[in-house]
LUMKOL-509928 format. One record per residue (C-alpha): residue number from 1; x, y, z. Coordinates in Angstrom, 2 decimals. Last residue first. Layout:
# LUMKOL-509928
(NUM; (X; Y; Z));
...
This chain:
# LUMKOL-509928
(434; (90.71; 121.29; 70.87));
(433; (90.30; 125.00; 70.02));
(432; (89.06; 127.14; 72.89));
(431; (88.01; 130.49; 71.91));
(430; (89.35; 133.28; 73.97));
(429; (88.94; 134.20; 77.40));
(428; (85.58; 136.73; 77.81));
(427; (87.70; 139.70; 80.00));
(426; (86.77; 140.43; 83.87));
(425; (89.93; 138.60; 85.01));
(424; (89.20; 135.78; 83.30));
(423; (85.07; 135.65; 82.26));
(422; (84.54; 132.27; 80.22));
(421; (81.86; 133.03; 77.40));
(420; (78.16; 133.33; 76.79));
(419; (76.95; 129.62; 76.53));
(418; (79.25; 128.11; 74.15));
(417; (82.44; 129.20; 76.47));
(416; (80.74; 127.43; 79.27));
(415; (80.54; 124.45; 77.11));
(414; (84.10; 124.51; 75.82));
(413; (85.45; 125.52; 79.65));
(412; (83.75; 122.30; 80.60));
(411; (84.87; 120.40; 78.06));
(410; (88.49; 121.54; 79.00));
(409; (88.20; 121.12; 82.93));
(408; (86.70; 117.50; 82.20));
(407; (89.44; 116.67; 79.86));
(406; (92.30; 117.85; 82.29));
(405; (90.40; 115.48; 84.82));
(404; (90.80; 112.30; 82.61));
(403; (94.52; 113.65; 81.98));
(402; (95.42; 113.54; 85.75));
(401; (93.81; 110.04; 86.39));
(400; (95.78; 108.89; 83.98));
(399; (95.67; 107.29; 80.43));
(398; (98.98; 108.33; 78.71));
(397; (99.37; 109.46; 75.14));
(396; (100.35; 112.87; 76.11));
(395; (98.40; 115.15; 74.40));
(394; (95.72; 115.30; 77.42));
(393; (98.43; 117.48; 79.35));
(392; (99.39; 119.84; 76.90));
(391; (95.86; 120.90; 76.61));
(390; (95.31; 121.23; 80.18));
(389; (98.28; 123.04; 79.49));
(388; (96.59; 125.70; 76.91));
(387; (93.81; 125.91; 79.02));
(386; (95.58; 127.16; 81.81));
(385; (97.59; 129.78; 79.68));
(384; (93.60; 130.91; 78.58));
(383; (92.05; 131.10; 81.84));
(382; (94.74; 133.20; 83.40));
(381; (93.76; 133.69; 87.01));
(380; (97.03; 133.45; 88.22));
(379; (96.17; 131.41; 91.34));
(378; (92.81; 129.12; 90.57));
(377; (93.77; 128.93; 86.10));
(376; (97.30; 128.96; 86.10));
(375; (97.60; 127.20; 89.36));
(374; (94.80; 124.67; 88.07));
(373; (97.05; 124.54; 84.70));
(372; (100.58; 123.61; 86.55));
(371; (98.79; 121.08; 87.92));
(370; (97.72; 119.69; 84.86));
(369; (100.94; 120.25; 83.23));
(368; (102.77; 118.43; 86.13));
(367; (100.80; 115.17; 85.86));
(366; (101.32; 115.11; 82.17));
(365; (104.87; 115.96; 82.50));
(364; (104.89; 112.99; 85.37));
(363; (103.16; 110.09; 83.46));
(362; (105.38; 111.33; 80.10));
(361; (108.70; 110.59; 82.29));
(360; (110.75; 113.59; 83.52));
(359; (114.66; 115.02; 83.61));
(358; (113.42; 118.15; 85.22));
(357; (113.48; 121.77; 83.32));
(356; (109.70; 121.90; 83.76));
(355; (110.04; 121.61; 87.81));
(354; (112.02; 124.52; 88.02));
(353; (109.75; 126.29; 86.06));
(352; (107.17; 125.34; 88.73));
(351; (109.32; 125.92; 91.53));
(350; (110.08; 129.21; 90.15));
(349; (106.24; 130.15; 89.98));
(348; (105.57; 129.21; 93.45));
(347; (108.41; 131.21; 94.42));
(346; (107.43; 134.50; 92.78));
(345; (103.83; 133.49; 94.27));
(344; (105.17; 133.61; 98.07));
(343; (103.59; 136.82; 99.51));
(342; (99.93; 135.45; 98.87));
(341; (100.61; 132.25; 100.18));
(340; (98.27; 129.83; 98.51));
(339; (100.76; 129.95; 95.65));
(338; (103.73; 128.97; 98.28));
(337; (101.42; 125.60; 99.09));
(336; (101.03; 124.94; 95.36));
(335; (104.84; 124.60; 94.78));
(334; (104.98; 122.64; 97.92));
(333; (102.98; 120.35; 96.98));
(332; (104.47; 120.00; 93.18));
(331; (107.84; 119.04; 94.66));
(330; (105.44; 116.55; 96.98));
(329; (104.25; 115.00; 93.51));
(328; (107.88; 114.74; 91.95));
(327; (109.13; 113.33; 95.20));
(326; (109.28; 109.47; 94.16));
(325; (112.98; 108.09; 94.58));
(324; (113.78; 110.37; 97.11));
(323; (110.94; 109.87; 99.36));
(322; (112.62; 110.54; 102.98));
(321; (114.52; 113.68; 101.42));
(320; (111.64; 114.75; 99.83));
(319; (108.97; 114.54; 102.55));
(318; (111.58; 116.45; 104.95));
(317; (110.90; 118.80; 102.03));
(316; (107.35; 118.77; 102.60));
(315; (107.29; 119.11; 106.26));
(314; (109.26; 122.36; 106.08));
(313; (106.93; 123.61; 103.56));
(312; (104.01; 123.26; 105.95));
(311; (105.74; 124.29; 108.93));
(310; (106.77; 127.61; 106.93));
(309; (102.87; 127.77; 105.60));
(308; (101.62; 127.61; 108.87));
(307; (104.08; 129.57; 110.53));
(306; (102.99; 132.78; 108.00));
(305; (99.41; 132.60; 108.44));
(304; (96.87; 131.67; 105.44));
(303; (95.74; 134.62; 103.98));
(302; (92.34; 134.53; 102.80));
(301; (91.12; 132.64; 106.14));
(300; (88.68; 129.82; 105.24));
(299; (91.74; 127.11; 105.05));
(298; (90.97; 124.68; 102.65));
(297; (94.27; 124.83; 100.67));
(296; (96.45; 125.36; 104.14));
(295; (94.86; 122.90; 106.49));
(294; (94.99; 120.29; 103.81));
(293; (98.82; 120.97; 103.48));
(292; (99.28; 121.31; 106.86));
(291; (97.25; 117.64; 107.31));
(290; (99.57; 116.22; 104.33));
(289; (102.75; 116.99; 106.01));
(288; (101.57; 114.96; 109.14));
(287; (100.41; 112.24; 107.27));
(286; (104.32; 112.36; 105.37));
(285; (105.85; 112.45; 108.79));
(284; (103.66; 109.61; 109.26));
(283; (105.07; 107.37; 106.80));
(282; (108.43; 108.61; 107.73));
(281; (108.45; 106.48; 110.50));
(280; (110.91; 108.03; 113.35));
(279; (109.07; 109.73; 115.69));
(278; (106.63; 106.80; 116.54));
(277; (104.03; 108.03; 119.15));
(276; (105.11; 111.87; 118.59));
(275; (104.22; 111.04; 114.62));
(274; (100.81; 109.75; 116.09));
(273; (99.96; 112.25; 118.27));
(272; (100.99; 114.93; 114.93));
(271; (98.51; 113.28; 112.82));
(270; (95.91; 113.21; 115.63));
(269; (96.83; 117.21; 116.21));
(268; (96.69; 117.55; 112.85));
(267; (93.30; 116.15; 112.04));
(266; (91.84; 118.02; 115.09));
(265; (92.71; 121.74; 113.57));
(264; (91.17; 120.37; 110.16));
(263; (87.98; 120.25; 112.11));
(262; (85.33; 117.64; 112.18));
(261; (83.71; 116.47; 109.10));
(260; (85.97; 117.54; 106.42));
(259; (89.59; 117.22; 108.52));
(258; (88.67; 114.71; 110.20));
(257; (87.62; 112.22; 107.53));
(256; (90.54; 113.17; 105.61));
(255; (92.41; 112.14; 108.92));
(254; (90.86; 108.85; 108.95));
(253; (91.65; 108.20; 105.02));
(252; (95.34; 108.11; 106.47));
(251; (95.30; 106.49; 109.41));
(250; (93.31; 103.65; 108.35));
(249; (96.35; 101.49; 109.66));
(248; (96.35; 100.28; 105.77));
(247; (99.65; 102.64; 104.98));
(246; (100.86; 100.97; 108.73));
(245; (102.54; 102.08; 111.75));
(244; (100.82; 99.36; 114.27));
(243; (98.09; 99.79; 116.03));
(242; (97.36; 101.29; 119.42));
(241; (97.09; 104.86; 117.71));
(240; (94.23; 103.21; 114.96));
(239; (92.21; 102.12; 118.17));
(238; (92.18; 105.54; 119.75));
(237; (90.78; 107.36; 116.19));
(236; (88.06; 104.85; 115.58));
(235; (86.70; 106.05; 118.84));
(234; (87.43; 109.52; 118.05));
(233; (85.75; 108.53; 114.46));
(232; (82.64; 106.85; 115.89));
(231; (82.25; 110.12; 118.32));
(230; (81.74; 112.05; 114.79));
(229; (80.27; 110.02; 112.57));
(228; (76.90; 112.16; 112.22));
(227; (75.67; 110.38; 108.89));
(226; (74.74; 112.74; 106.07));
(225; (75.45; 110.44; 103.30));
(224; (79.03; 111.89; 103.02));
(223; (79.78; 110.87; 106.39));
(222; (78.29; 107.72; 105.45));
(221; (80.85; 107.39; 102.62));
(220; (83.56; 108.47; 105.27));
(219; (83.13; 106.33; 107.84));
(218; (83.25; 103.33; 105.44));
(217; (86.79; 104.47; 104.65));
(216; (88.25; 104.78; 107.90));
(215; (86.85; 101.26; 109.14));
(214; (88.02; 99.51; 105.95));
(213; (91.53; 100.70; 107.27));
(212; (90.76; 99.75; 110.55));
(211; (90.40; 96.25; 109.49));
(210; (89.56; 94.81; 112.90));
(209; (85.72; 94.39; 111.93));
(208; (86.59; 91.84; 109.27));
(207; (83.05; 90.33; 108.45));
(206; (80.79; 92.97; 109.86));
(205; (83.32; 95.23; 107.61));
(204; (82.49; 93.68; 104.64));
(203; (78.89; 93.71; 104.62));
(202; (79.45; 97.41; 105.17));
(201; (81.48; 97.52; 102.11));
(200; (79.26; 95.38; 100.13));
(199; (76.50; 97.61; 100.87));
(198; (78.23; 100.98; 99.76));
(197; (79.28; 99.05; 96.45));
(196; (75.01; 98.02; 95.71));
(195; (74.33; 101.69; 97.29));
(194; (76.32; 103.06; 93.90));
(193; (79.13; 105.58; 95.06));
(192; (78.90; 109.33; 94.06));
(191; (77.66; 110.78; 91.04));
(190; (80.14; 112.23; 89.81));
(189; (82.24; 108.95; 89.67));
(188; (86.33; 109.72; 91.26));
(187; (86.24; 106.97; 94.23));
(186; (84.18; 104.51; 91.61));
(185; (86.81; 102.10; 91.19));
(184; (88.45; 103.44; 94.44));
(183; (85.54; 101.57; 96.11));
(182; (85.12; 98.96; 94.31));
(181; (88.90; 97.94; 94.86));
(180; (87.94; 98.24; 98.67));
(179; (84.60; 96.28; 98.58));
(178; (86.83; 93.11; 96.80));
(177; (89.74; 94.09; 99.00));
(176; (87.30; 93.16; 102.11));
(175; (85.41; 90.19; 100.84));
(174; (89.35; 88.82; 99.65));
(173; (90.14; 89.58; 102.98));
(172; (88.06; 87.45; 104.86));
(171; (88.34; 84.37; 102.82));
(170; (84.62; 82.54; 102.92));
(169; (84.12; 82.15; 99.03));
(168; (85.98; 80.08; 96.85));
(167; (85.30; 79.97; 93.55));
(166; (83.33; 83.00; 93.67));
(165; (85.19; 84.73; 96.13));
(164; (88.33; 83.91; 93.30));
(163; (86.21; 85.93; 90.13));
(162; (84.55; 88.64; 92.05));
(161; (88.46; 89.30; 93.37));
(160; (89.42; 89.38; 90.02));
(159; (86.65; 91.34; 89.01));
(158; (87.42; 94.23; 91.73));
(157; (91.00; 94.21; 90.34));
(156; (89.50; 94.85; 86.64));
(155; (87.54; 97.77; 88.08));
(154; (90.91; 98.82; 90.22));
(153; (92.98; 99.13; 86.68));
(152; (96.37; 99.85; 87.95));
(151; (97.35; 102.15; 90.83));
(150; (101.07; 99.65; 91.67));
(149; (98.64; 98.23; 95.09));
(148; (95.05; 97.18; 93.38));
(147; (96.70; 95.61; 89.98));
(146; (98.96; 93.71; 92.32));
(145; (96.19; 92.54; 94.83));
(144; (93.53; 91.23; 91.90));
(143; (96.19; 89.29; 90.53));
(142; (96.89; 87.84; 93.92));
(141; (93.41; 87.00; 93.85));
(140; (93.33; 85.53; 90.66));
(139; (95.94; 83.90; 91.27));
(138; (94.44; 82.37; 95.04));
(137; (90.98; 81.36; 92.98));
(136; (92.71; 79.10; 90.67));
(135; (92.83; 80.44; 86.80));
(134; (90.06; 79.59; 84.89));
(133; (89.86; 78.94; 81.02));
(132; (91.42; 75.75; 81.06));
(131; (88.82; 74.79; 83.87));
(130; (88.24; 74.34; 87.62));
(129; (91.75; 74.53; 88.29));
(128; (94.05; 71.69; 88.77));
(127; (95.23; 71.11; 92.55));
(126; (97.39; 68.17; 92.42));
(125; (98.08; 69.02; 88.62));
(124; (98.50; 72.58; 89.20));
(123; (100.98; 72.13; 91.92));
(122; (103.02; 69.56; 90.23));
(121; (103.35; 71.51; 87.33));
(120; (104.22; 74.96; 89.32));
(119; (106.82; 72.61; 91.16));
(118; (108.39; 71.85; 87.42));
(117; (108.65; 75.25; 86.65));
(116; (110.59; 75.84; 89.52));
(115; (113.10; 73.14; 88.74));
(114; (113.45; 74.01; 85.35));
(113; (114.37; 77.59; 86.05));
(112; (116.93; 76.43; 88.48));
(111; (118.25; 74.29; 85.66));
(110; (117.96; 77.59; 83.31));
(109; (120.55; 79.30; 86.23));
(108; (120.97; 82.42; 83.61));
(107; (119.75; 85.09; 85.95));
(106; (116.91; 85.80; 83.57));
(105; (115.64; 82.47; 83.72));
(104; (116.18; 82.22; 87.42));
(103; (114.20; 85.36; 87.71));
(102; (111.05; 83.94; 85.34));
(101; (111.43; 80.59; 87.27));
(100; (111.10; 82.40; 90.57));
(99; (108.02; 84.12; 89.81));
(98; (106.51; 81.58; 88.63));
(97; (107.38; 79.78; 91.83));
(96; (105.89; 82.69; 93.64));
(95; (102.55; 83.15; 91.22));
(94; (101.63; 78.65; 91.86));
(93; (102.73; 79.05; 95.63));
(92; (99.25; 79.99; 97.25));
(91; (98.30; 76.22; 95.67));
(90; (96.05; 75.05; 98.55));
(89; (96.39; 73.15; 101.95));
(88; (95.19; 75.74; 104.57));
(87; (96.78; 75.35; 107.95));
(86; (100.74; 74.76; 106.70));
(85; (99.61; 76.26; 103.61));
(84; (99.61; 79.80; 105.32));
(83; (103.16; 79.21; 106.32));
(82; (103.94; 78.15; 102.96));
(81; (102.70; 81.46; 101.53));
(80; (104.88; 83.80; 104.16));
(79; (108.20; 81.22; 103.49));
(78; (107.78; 81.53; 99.14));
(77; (107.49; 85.26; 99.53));
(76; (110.34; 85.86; 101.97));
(75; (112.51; 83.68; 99.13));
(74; (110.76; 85.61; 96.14));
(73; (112.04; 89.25; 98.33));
(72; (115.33; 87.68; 98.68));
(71; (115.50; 87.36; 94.66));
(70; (114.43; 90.35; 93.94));
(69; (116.77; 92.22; 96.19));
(68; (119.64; 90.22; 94.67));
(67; (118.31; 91.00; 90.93));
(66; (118.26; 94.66; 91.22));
(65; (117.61; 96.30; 88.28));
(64; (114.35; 98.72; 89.08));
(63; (112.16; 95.84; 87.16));
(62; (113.59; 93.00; 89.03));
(61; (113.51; 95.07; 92.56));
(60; (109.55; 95.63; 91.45));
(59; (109.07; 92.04; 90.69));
(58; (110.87; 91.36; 94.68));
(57; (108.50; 93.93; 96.03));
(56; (105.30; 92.55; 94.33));
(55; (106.14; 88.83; 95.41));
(54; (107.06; 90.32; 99.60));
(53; (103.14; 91.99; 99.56));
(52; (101.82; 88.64; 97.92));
(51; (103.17; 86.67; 100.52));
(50; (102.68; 89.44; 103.30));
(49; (99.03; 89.59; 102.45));
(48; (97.12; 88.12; 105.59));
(47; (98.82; 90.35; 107.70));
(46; (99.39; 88.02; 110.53));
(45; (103.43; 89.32; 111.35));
(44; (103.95; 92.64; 110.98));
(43; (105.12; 93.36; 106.90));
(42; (104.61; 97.12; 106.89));
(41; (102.58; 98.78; 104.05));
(40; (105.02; 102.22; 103.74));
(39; (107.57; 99.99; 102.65));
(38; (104.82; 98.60; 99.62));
(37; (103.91; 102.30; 99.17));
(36; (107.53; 103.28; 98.35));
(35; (108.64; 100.41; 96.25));
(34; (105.17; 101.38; 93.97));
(33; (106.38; 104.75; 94.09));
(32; (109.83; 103.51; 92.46));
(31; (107.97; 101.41; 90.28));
(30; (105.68; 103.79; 89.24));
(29; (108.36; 106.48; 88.42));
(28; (110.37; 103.60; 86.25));
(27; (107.19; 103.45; 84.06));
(26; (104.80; 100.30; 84.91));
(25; (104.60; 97.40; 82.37));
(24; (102.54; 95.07; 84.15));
(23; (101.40; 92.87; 81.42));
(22; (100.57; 90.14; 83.37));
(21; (103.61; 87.60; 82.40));
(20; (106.21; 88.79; 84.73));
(19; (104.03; 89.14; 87.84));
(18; (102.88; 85.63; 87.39));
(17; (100.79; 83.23; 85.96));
(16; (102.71; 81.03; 83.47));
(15; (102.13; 80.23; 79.87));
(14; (105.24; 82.87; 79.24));
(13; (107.79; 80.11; 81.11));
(12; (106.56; 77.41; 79.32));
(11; (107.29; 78.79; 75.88));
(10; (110.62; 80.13; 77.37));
(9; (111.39; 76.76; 78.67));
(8; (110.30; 74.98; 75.09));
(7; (112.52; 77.72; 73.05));
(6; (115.71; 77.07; 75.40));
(5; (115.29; 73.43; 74.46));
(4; (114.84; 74.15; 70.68));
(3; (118.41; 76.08; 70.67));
(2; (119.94; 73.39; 72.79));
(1; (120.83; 73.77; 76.52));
């Protein structure tokens, strides 16, 4: 291939719409968690998102360095979107042979390149898009999907799926991701969810009432409304059991919903029903390590007892040895769980330091240093180490979740310093300088 021939393919190859060209540049700690929550998904035959679920896994194998596991993942990809096609004739394959030309390209094969590039060409020309400025409703809601599932921007995932219901409205799931991204858009808003995104999601779930997952979630913002869900959750409860071992059972947000609104005793024992159901998915295991954990930090006894906070910590490290690749966050866990133990805060405090001396990426300091500062701050009660790595934490140029709230704690120790002082340990704390 000449010098000017390999310049047209690459030209072509960035005017495509795929995972390689939208600017998802995740760390290599987001794209091993993002491996772990797409296992943790399940591929059972009739989820409506296996295509796009098998695309993001083979990207992340690219990113991680393994081209093979790519590669099958783009082939299980390009099968789950042409069985859809097979009763719905549209271009679900435009992001998959993108996809593919992108990892041909970088495997060397340019004439496999070529090839794929030219099936993206015939797709868009039998099924052009509305305008040069438009993308066709299925990329922008595959878009939507990847931004949703690797924690990216869930506002600009909620447009995308605006964008594609628009175009072409009717599609189940894209209603029910739509009210989902929403959802975790505004999860973390002061103020609570607007009733505009509350409506949507109960539109939603008229529309896919099997979503369990939806289910959970909606349960919980009326829950917060006042709502008595209770016997709607047990019911909700028997139906999630029956269904397959699943991140999007509803499992999950089910058992927060248990453990505020009816006991935290009741959110273990469904955890632990489930993990006796299917012994051997760590998914659960990790459900069942969260309930302890819950159980522990809002526990209304001062002193949690000593075989909760052993099965707690025991369930955490089986956490680590089934997460390898992304423990950082249940190393923190387990850190916090021995500083709600009032005879374990020598250990909580090596686990920390431990913890500093780690090989780690900015995303995970950050996330560690505001940790580290609510321990400081909740445990220690020193006000003034705390603020110093809430400090530490919103230094790092990365926009998190983790430094948003290390901003809040800061401003908020600024104001109440402004009107008469923070009180640590009976002492004003000194002034804070940002």
């Amino acid at each position: 291939m000449s010098a000017t021939q390999s310049q047209t393919l690459v030209s072509r190859l960035k005017a495509l719409q795929c995972h390689f060209t939208w600017d998802l540049d995740l760390s290599r700690s987001l794209l091993l968690r993002c491996r772990d929550n797409l296992l943790n998904i399940g591929t059972n035959d009739g989820n409506p998102w296996l295509g796009h679920i098998y695309d993001l896994q083979g990207f992340t194998e690219y990113k991680l360095g393994s081209n093979k596991d790519a590669q099958k993942f783009f082939n299980k990809a390009t099968e789950a979107f042409s069985q859809i096609k097979i009763t719905d004739e549209r271009p679900w394959l435009v992001v998959n042979y993108g996809d593919l030309a992108w990892l041909h390209h970088h495997l060397g094969d340019q004439a496999e390149s070529e090839a794929y590039l030219s099936k993206v060409d015939a797709l868009n020309k039998k099924y052009p898009s509305p305008s040069q400025e438009e993308l066709h409703p299925e990329t922008y809601a595959e878009k939507a999907y990847a931004l949703m599932t690797v924690s990216g921007d869930k506002t600009l995932a909620a447009d995308y799926f605006q964008r594609a219901i628009e175009m072409q409205p009717g599609i189940r799931e894209w209603n029910t991701s739509h009210a989902l991204a929403l959802m975790h858009a505004s999860k973390h808003s002061r103020t609570g969810l607007e009733d505009d995104i509350l409506e949507k999601m109960r539109i939603a779930q008229e529309q896919d009432p099997e979503n369990l997952y939806l289910a959970a979630h909606c349960l919980d913002q009326r829950a917060q409304r006042g709502e008595r869900i209770e016997d709607e959750a047990r019911e909700l409860a028997t139906k999630v059991l029956r269904s397959p071992v699943s991140s999007y059972s509803g499992l999950k947000p089910l058992l927060w919903v248990y453990r505020k609104y009816i006991s935290g005793d009741e959110a273990i024992d469904l955890a632990e029903e489930a993990l006796k159901n299917h012994p051997d998915e760590r998914y659960l295991k990790r459900c069942v390590a969260l309930c302890y954990k819950w159980k522990i930090i809002f526990s209304r006894e001062s002193r949690p007892s000593k075989s909760l906070i052993d099965r707690a910590i025991l369930l955490l490290q089986e956490g680590i040895a089934l997460y390898p690749d992304s423990s950082i966050m249940k190393k923190i866990e387990i850190a916090d769980v021995y500083a709600l133990s009032h005879d374990d805060q020598a250990k909580a405090d090596q686990k920390y330091q431990e913890l500093f001396k780690s090989d780690l990426e900015l995303a995970e300091k950050q996330m560690l240093y505001h940790k580290y500062a609510n321990h400081l701050y909740f445990r220690k009660k020193d006000g003034n180490m705390s603020t110093r790595y809430h400090m530490k934490a919103v230094a790092i140029p990365h926009q998190s979740f983790f430094r948003e709230k290390s901003i809040k704690a800061l401003e908020k120790r600024a104001r109440d310093r402004l009107s008469g002082g923070i009180i640590i340990s009976g002492k004003p704390a000194r002034a804070i300088v940002f």
